[in-house]
C-alpha positions in Angstrom: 0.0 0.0 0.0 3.2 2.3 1.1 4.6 1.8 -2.7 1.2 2.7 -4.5 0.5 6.0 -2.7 4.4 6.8 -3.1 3.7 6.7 -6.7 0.7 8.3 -6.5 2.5 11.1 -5.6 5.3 10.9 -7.7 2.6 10.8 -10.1 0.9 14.0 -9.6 4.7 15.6 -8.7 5.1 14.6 -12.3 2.5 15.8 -14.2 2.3 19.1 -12.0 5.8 19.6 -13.0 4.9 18.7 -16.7 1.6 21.2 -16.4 4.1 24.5 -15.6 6.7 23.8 -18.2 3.7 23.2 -21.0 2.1 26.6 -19.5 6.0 28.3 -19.3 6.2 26.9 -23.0 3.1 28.5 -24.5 3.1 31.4 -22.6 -0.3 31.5 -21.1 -2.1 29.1 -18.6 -5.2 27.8 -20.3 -7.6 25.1 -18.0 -8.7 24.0 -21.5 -5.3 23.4 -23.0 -5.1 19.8 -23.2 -8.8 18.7 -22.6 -9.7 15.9 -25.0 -5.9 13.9 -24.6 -7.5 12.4 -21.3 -9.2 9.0 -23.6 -6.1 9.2 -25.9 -4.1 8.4 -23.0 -6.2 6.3 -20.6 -7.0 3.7 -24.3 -3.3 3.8 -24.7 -1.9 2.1 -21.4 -5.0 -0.3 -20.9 -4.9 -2.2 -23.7 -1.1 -3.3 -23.1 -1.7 -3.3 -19.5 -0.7 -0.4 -17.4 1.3 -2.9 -14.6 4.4 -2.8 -17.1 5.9 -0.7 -18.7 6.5 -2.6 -21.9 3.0 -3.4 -22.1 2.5 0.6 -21.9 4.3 0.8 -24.9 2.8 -2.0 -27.0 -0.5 0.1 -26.1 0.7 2.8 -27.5 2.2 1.6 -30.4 -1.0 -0.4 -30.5 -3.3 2.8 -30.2 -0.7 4.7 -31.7 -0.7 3.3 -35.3 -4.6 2.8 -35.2 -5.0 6.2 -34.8 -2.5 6.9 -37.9 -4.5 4.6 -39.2 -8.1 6.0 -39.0 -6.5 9.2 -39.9 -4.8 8.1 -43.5 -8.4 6.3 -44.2 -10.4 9.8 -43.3 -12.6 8.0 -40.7 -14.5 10.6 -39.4 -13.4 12.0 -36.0 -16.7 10.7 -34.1 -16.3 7.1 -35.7 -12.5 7.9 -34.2 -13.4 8.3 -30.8 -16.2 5.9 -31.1 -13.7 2.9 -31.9 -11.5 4.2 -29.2 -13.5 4.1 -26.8 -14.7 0.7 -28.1 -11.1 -0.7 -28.2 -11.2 0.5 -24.4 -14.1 -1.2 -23.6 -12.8 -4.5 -24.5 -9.5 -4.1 -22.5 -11.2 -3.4 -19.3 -13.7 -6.4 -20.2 -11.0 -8.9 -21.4 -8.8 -7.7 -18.3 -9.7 -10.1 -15.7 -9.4 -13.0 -18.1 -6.0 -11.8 -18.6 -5.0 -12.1 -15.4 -6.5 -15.5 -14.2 -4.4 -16.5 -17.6 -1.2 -15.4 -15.8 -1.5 -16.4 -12.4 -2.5 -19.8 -14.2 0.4 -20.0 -15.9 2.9 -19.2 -13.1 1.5 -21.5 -10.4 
């Protein structure tokens, strides 16, 4: 429990840190400056499961290259979001099955 709220706030250390050199960067402080990114980044570290950080990457590279993707096609931007959040869905839903296939596996 000690090691999860530790990087809790490392976390939030982190991004706050990340927050002022983004608003030193643009010269302003907008509250609205980076709202939409929050699905973008949550359907990128669950599908490739957020306990590693390998599988953080595949997730991105996953979500990354679908997103391409979409793009190159012209999907339209709702059908984007709408297969996103989809995708994201699926991971939370496939999740525990996942895991039981793990902990099979080891033991």
């Amino acid at each position: 429990m000690r090691i999860k709220i530790t990087a809790f706030v490392l976390q939030g250390l982190v991004t706050g840190f990340a927050g002022v050199m983004l608003a030193s960067r643009m010269s302003l402080g907008d509250p609205k400056t980076s709202v939409g990114l929050e699905l973008g980044v949550i359907s990128a570290c669950v599908p490739g499961g957020a306990a590693t950080i390998s599988g953080v990457l595949v997730g991105v590279l996953i979500m990354g290259s679908g997103q391409d993707a979409m793009s190159l096609l012209n999907v339209p931007t709702f059908y984007q979001y709408l297969i996103r959040g989809g995708l994201l869905l699926l991971s939370v839903r496939f999740d525990p099955y996942r895991r039981n296939r793990r902990r099979a596996m080891r033991g």
